[in-house]
N, C-alpha and C positions, 0 to 999 in steps of 0.2 A: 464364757459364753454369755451371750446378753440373752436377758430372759424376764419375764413378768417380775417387777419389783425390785430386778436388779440393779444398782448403779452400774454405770461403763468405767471400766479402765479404759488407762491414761493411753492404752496400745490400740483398743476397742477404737476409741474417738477416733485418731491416728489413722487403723485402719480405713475404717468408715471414709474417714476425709476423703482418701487415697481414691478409694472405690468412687466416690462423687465426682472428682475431679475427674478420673478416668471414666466416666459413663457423658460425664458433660460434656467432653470434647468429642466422642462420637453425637452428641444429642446435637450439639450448636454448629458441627462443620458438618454433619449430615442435613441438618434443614436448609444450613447456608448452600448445599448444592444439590437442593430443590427434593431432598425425600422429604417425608411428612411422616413427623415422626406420630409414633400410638403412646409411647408411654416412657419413661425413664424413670429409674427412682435408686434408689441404695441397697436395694434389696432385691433388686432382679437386674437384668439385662437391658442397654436400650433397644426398645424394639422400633422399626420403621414400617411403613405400609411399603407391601409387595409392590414392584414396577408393573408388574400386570405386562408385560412383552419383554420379548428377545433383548437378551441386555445386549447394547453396542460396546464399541470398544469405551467411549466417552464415560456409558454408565461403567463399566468394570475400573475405570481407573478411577471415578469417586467411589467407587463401591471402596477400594484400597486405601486411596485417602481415609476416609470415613474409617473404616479398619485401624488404620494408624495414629487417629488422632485420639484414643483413648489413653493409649501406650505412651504418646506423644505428651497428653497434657499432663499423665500420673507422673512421666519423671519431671516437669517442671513444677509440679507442685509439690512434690515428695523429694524433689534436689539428689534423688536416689537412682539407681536401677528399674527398670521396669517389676513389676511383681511377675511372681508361675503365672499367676491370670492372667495376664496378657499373653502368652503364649498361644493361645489360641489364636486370638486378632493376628497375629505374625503370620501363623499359618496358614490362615488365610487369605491375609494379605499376599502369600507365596504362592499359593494355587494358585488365585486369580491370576497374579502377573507370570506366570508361567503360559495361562490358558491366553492372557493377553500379546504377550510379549513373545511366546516360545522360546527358542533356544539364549534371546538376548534378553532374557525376566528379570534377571540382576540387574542389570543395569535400569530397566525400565522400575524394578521396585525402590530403587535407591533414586530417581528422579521423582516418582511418585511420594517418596517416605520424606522426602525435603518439602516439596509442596505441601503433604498435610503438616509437617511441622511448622512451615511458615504460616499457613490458614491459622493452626494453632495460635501460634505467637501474635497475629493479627487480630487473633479475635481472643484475645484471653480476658479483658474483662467483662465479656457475656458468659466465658465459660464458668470466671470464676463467679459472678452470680448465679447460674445454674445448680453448680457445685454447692455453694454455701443453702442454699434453699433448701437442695436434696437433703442437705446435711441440718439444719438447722429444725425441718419439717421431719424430717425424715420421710418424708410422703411422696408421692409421687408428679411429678411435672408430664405434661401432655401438651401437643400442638397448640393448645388455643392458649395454657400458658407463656410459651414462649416472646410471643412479642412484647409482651410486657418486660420481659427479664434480658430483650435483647436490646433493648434502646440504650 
C-alpha cells in the first residue's frame, strides 16, 4: 500500500498508470462530446457536471461512449484485459443501452462500444498526455486544464 514515506512498487506504479489511462479516456472523449468535466485525477473517479435535463437518446449513447472509453483506453495501454474496475463502466454502459435500445441493447451497445474505441484510438495522444500528467502529478486535472493537454 502506498503510504507517507513509502516508495511505490514496480506493481503500484503499473497499477496507478492503468487507473490514469482508464480515467483519461473517460476525461478526454467525455469533454470531446461536449460534457464539462469537474475533476479527474488517479485517486478518484472522473467526475463530469450534471446535464441539468431529460437525457435524449443522443445524450445516453455518449453517456455509453463515455462509459467505454475508460475500459477502452486501460486495455490499449495495459495490452491486457480490462481490470474488476471497469466492471462497473460495463454495467452501465448495459443499463443505459438497454433503457436506449430495449429489446435490440446488444447490438446497439456493440455499435456504441466500437465508436468509443475508435474516439479512443483517434484521440490517444491527448489521452495519453492526460494519463501521463495524472500520473506523473499525481494531482488532479479539471476543465480549464484540458485545453492545454489537448492540443
Amino acid at each position: 500500500m502506498i503510504g507517507a514515506g513509502s516508495e511505490d512498487s514496480d506493481g503500484e506504479r503499473d497499477c496507478r498508470r492503468v487507473f490514469a489511462f482508464h480515467e483519461a479516456g473517460h476525461a478526454v472523449i467525455g469533454h470531446l462530446l461536449g460534457r464539462t468535466l469537474r475533476a479527474v485525477s488517479v485517486t478518484q473517479h472522473c467526475e463530469f457536471e450534471p446535464l441539468g435535463k431529460k437525457w435524449s437518446n443522443a445524450d445516453l449513447g455518449n453517456s455509453i461512449k463515455i462509459a467505454l472509453a475508460g475500459p477502452h483506453a486501460e486495455v490499449l495501454a495495459s495490452h491486457e484485459e480490462v481490470s474488476v474496475g471497469a466492471g462497473g463502466d460495463i454495467a452501465r454502459a448495459k443499463e443505459e443501452a438497454e433503457e436506449l435500445a430495449g429489446d435490440s441493447w446488444k447490438e446497439r451497445l456493440h455499435e456504441l462500444s466500437a465508436a468509443s474505441q475508435a474516439l479512443v484510438m483517434e484521440h490517444w495522444a491527448e489521452i495519453e498526455r492526460v494519463a501521463n500528467r495524472l500520473v506523473k502529478l499525481a494531482g488532479v486535472v479539471s476543465e480549464k486544464d484540458l485545453p492545454a493537454l489537448l492540443k
